[in-house]
VOPA-967944 format. One line per 2 residues: number of its first residue (from 1); for each residue x, y, z of C-alpha. Coordinates in Angstrom, 2 decimals. Each point is the difference from the previous one (the first is absolute). Layout:
REM VOPA-967944
NUM	X Y Z | ...
***
This chain:
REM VOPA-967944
1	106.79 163.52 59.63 | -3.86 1.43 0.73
3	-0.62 -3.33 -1.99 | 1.55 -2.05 2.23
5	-0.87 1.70 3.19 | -3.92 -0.96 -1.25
7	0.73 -3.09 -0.56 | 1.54 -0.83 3.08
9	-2.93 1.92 2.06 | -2.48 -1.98 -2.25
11	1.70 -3.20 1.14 | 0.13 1.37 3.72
13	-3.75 0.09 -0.07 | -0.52 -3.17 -2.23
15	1.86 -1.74 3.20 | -2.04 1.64 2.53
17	-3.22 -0.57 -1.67 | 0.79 -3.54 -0.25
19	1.25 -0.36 3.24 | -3.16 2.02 1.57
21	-2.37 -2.37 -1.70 | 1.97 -3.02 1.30
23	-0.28 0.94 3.19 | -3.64 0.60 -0.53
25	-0.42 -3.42 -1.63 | 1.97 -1.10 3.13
27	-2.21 1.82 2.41 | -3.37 -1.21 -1.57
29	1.63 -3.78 0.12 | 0.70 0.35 3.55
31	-3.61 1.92 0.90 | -1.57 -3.07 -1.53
33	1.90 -3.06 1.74 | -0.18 2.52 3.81
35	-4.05 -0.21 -0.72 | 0.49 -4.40 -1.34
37	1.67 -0.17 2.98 | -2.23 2.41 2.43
39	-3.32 -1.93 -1.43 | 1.77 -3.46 0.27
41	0.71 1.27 3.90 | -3.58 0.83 0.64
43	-1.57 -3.02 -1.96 | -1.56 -2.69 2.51
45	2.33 -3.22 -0.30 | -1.49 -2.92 -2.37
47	-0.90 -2.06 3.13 | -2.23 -3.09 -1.44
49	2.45 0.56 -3.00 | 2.77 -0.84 1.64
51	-1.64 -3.37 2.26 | -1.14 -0.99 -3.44
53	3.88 0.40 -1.59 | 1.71 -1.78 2.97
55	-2.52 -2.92 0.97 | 0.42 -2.97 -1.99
57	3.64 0.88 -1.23 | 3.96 -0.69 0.02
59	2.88 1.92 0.97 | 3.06 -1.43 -1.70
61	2.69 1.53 0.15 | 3.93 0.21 1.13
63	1.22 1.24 3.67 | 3.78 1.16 0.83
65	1.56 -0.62 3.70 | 1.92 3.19 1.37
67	3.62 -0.61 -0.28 | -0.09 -2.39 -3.06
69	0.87 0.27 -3.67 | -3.12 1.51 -2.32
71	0.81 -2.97 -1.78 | -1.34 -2.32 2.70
73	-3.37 0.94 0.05 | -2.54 -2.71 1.19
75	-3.26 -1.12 -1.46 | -3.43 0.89 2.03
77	-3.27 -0.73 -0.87 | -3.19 1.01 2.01
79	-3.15 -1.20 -0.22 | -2.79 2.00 0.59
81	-3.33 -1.31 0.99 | -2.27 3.61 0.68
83	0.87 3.57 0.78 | -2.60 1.33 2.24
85	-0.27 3.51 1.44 | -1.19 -0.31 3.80
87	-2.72 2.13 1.24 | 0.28 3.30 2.17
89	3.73 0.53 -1.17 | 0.97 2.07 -2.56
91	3.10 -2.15 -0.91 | 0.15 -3.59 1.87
93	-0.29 -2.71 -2.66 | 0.08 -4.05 0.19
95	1.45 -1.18 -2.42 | 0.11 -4.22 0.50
97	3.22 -1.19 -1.75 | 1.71 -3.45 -0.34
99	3.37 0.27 0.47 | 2.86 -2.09 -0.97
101	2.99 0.82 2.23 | 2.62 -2.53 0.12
103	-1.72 -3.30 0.82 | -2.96 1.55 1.53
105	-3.15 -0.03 -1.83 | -3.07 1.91 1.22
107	-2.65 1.92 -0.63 | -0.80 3.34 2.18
109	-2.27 2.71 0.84 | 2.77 2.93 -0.02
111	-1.62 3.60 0.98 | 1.61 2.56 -1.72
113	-0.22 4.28 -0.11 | -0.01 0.56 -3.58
115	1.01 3.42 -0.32 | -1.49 2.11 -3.60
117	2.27 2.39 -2.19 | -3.22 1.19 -2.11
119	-0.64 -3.16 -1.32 | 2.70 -1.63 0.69
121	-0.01 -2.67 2.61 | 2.99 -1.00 2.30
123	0.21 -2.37 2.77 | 0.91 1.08 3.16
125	1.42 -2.77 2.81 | 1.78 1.29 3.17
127	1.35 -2.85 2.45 | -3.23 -2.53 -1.25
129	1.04 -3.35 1.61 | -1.26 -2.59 -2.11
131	-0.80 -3.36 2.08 | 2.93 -2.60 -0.54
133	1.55 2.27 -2.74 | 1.58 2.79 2.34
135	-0.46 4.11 -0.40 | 0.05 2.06 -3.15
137	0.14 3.64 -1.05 | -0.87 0.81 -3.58
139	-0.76 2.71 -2.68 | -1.33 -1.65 -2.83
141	-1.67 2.28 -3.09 | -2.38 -1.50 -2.07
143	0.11 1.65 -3.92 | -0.99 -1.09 -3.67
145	0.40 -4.06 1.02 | 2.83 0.38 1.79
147	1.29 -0.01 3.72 | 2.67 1.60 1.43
149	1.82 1.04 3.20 | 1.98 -1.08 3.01
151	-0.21 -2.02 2.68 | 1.27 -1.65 3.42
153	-0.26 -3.15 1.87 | 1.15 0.46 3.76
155	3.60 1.01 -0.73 | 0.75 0.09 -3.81
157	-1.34 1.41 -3.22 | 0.04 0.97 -3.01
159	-1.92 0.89 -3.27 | -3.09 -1.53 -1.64
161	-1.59 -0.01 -3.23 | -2.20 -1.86 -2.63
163	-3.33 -0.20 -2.33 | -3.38 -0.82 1.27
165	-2.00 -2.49 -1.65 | -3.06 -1.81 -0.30
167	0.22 -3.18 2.31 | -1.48 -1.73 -2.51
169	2.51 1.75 -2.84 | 3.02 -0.35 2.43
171	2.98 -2.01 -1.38 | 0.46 -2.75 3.14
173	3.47 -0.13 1.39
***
């Protein structure tokens, strides 16, 4: 019985020990990512990094309409001329765009506040009226080659994603 009583002690503190050094394991793991993420929150955002990534490329992509099926999304495809930063603001960006938007074809200087998550970039637009396309609100974040976010055009919206490409790598529609 004193046998047994050992055992099941021994096992007691097996399960404890293993269970205090997961949690350590757990704690160091989360120490590590707080202070990725602290210094990622501190680091200045990779400006000319950024105009350099978005000028001279393509956003293709899909968009869904509020309301409709996920399986009617439509096809979008953006193409970007130059990304500049403006001067004396810590966030405005032009960013001069064609757009294709139903049978409309033209390019635009579109200024933009692109908001930074560490490193991450995300466009910001608020009630922007674009001339002879209309007004838009957007959150668009910008990750790895990719796009994503949502958007709305006077009175309806929806979701947006997509790669970014190359213009001169970018499949043409």
């Amino acid at each position: 019985m004193r046998l047994l009583a050992l055992r099941s002690v021994g096992s007691w503190l097996a399960a404890c020990g293993l269970l205090c050094a997961t949690l350590c394991a757990v704690g160091l793991r989360s120490a590590v990512d707080v202070q990725a993420q602290e210094s990622a929150k501190t680091s200045s955002p990779p400006i000319a990094e950024f105009e350099k990534y978005l000028s001279n490329s393509v956003l293709s992509g899909s968009f869904s309409i509020d309301g409709q099926p996920l399986s009617k999304l439509e096809e979008e495809r953006y193409e970007i001329k130059s990304a500049k930063k403006l001067e004396g603001d810590d966030n405005l960006w032009e960013i001069k765009t064609r757009i294709k938007y139903g049978n409309k074809d033209l390019t635009v200087p579109v200024v933009v506040n692109i908001e930074w998550v560490g490193r991450t970039p995300m466009i910001v637009l608020d009630s922007v009226t674009i001339p002879g396309l209309g007004t838009f609100s957007a959150r668009v974040l910008f990750h790895d080659r990719k796009y994503a976010g949502t958007w709305k055009h006077d009175s309806v919206g929806g979701h947006l994603f997509g790669r970014i490409e190359p213009a001169a790598d970018a499949p043409k529609p």
